[in-house]
LOFITI-225288 format. One line per field, with one value per residue: residue number from 0; residue in three letters; chain; x, y, z of N, C-alpha, C in turn. Coordinates in pm, whole numbers. Layout:
# residues N
num <- c(NUM|...) .
residu <- c(Ala|...) .
chaine <- c(A|...) .
n.u <- c(X|...) .
n.v <- c(Y|...) .
n.w <- c(Z|...) .
ca.u <- c(X|...) .
ca.v <- c(Y|...) .
ca.w <- c(Z|...) .
c.u <- c(X|...) .
c.v <- c(Y|...) .
c.w <- c(Z|...) .
***
This chain:
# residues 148
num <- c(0|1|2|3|4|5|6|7|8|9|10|11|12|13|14|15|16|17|18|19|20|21|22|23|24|25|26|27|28|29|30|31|32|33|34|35|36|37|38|39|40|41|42|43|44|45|46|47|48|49|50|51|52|53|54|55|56|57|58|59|60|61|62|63|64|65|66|67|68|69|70|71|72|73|74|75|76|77|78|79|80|81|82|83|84|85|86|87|88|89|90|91|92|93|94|95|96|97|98|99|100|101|102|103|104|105|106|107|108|109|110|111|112|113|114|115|116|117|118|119|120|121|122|123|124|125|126|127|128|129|130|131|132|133|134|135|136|137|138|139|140|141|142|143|144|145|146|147) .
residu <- c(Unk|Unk|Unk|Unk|Unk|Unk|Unk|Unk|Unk|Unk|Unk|Unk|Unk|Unk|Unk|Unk|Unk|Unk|Unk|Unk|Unk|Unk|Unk|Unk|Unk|Unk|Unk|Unk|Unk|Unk|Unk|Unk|Unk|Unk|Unk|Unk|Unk|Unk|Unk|Unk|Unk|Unk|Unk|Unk|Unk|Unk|Unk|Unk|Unk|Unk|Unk|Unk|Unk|Unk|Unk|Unk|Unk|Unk|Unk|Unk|Unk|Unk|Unk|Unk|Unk|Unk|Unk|Unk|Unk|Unk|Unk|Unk|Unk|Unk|Unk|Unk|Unk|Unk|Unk|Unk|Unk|Unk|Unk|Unk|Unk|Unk|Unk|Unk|Unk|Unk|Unk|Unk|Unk|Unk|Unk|Unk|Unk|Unk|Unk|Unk|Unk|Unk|Unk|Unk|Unk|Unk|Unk|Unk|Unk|Unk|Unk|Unk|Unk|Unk|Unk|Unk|Unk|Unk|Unk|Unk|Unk|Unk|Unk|Unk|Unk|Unk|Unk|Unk|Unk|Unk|Unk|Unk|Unk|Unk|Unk|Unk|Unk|Unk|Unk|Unk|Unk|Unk|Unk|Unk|Unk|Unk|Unk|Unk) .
chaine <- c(A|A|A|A|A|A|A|A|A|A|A|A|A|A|A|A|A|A|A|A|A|A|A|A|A|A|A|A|A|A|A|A|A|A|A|A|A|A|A|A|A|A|A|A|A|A|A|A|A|A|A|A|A|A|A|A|A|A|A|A|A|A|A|A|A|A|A|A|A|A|A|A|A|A|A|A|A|A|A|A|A|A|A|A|A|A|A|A|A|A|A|A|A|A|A|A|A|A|A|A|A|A|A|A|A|A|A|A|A|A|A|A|A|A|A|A|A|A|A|A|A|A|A|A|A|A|A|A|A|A|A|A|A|A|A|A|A|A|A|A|A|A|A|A|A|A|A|A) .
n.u <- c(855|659|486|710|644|348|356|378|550|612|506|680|975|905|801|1069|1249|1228|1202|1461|1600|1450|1595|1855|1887|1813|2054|2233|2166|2129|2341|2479|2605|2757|2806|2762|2921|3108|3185|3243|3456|3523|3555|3353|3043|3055|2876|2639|2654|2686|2449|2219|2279|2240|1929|1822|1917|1739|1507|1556|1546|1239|1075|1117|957|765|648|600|360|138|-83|-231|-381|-493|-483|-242|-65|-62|48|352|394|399|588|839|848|900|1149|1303|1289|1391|1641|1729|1768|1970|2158|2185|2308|2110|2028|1900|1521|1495|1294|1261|1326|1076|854|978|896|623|496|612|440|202|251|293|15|-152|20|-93|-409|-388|-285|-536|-724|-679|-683|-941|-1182|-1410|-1421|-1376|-1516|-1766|-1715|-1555|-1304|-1270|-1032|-981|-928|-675|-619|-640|-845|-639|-424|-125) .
n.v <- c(-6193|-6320|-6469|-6686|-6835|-6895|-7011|-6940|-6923|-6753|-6498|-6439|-6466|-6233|-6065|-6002|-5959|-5787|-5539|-5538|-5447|-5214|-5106|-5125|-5010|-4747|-4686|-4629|-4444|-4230|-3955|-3966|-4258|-4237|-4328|-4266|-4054|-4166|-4210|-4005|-3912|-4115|-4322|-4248|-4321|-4501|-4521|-4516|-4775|-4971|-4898|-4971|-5290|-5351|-5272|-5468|-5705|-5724|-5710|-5970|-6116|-6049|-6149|-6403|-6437|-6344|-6573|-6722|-6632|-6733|-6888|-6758|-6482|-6248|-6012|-5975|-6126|-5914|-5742|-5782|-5836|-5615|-5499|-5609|-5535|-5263|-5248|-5343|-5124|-4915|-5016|-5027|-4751|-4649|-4837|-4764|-4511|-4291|-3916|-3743|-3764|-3844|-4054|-4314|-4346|-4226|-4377|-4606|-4478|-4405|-4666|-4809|-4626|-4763|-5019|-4962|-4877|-5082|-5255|-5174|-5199|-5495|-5536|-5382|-5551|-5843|-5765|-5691|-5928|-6119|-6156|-5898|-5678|-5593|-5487|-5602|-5661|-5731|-5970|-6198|-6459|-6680|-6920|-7308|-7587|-7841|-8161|-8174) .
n.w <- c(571|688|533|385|645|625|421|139|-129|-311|-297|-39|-161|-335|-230|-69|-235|-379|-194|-162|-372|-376|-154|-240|-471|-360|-259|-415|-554|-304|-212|14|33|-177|-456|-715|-685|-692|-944|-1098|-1158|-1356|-1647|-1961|-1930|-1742|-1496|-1624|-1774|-1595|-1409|-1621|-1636|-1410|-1348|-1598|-1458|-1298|-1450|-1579|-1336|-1280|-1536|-1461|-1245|-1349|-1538|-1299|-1262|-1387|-1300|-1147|-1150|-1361|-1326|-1156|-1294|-1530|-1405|-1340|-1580|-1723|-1513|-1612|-1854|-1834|-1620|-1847|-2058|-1946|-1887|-2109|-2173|-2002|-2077|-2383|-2380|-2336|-2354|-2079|-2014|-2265|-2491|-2452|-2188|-2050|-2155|-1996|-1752|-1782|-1788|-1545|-1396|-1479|-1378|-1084|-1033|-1083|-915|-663|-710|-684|-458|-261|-342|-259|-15|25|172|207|467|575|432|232|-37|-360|-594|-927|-1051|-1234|-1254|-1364|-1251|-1367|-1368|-1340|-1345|-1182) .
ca.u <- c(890|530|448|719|531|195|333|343|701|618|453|840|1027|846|822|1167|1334|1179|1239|1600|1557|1457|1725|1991|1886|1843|2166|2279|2136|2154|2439|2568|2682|2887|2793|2731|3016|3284|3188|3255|3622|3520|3587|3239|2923|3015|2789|2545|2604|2604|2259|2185|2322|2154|1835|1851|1872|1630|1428|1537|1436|1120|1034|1095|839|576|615|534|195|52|-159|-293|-493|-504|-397|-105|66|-20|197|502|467|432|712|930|862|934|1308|1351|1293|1503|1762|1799|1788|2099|2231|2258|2343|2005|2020|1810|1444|1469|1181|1293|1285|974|776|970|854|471|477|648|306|118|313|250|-133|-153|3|-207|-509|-374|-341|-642|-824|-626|-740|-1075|-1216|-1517|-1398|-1393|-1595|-1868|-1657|-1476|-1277|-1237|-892|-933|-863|-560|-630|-738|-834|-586|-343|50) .
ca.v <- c(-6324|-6439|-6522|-6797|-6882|-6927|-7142|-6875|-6904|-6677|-6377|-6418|-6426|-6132|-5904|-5997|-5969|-5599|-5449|-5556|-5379|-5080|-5089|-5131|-4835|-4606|-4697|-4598|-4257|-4126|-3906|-4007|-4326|-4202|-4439|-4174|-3920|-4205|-4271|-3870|-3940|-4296|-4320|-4180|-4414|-4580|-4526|-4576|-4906|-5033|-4906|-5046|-5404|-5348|-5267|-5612|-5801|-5695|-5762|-6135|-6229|-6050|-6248|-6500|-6434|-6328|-6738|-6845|-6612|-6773|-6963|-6637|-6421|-6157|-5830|-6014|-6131|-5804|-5604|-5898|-5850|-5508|-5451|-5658|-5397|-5121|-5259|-5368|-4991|-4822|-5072|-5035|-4648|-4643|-4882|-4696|-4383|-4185|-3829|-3744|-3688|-3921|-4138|-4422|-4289|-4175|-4474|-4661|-4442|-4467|-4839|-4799|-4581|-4853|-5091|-4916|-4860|-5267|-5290|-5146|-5313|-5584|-5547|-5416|-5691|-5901|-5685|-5705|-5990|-6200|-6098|-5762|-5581|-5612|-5455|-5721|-5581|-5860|-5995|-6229|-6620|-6770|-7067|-7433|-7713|-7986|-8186|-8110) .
ca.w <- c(622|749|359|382|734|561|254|21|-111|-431|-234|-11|-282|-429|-89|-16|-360|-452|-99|-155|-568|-357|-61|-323|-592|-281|-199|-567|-565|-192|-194|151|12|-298|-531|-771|-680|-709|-1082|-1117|-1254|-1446|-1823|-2017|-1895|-1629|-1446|-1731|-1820|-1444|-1384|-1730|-1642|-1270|-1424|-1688|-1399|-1230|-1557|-1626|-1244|-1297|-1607|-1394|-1175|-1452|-1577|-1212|-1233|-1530|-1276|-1067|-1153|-1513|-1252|-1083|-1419|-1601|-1323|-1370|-1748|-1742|-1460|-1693|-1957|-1716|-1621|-2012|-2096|-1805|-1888|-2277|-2188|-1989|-2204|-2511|-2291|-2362|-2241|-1952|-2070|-2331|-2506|-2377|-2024|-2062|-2165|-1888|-1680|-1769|-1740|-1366|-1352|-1421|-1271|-954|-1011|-1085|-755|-536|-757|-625|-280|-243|-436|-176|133|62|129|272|596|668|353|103|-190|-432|-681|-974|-1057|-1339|-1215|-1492|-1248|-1430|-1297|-1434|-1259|-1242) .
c.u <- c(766|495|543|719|409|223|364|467|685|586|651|917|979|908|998|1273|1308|1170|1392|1666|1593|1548|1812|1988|1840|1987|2313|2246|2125|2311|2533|2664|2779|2916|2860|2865|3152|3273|3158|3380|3584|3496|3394|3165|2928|2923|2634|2475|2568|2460|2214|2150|2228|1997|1765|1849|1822|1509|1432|1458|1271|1054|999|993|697|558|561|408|117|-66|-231|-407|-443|-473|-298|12|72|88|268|549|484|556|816|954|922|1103|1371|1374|1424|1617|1825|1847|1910|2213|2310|2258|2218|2007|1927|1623|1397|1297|1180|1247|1175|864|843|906|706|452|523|479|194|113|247|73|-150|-119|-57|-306|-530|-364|-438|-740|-813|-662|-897|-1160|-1344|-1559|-1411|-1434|-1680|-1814|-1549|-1425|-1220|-1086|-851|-885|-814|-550|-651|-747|-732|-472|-162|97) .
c.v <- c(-6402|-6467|-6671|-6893|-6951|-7008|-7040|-6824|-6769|-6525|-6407|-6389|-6277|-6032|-5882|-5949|-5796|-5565|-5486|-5468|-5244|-5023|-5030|-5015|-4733|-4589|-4583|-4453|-4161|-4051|-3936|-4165|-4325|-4288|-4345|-4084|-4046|-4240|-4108|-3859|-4055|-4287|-4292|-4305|-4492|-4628|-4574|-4727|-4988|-4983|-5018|-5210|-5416|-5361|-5395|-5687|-5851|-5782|-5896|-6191|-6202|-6121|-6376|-6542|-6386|-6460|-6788|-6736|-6656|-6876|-6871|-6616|-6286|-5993|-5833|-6018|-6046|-5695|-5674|-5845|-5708|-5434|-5507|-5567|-5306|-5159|-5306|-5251|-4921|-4903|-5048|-4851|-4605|-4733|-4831|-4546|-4260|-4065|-3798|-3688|-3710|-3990|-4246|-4471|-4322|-4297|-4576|-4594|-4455|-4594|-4851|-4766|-4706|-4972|-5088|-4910|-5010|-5296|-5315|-5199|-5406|-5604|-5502|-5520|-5830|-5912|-5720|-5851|-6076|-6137|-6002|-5640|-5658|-5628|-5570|-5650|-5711|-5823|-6076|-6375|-6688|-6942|-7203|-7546|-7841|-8069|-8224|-8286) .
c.w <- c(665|607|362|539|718|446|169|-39|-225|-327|-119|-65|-334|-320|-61|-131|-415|-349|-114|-258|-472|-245|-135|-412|-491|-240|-322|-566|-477|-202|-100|123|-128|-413|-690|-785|-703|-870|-1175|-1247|-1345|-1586|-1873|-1995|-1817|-1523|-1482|-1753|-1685|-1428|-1499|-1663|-1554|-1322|-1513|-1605|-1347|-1334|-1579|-1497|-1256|-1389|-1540|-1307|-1217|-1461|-1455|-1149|-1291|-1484|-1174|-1117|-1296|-1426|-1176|-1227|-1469|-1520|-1357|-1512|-1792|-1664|-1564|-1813|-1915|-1758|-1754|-2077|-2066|-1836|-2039|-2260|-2175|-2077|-2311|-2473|-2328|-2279|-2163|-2068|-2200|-2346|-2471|-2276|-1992|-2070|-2057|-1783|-1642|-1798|-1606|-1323|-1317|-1403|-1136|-921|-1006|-942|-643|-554|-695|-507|-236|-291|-302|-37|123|20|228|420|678|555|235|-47|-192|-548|-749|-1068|-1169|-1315|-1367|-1438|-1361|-1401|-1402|-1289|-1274|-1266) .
***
């Protein structure tokens, strides 16, 4: 919430929109809430295609939020475009009901990887700055001067 304090509606949006991603799919796979155990009895994939769908939608807003990096920086949009890959993967997997362990999976999975490594890239890149260290770790400015 201090991001849309400081102006920074995209970084809100972002923090607030993917801690909600990860609320909601813990919610999906903790046992204590039975997400899982009530789609025990449910006609063959139910459960499947909901993740699936869940997953997909995740993916269109993220797209959404790769188009409004295209004025960042070249290690902000590659996580967006590569998370968008990620939940495009994980979503076609359950989709077309891939069994566990799948290739599918699998390459969603190593794009999450470096998803996640991009991440941190980025917040440190973020962290360090003028202020309180020497080290600069470069990021790639997609800036351009023009006017909207």
């Amino acid at each position: 919430m201090w991001e849309f304090k400081v102006g920074n509606n995209f970084g809100a949006t972002a923090f607030t929109s993917y801690g909600a991603f990860w609320l909601s799919y813990a919610v999906i796979l903790i046992p204590g809430f039975g997400v899982v155990a009530g789609h025990t009895n449910a006609p063959d994939h139910t459960l499947d295609n909901a993740l699936g769908i869940f997953l997909l939608a995740w993916g269109i807003f993220t797209f959404i939020m790769w188009i409004a990096t295209f004025r960042s920086t070249v290690t902000m949009s590659s996580m967006f475009f590569i998370l968008v890959l990620t939940f495009f993967f994980l979503s076609s997997a359950h989709l077309t009901h891939q069994p566990a362990g799948n290739i599918v999976t699998k390459i969603g999975g190593g794009l999450g990887l470096v998803t996640a490594f991009l991440a941190w890239y980025n917040a440190a890149a973020g962290l360090y700055n003028s202020g309180n260290t020497f080290v600069r770790l470069p990021t790639g400015s997609l800036a351009h001067a023009h006017s909207d």
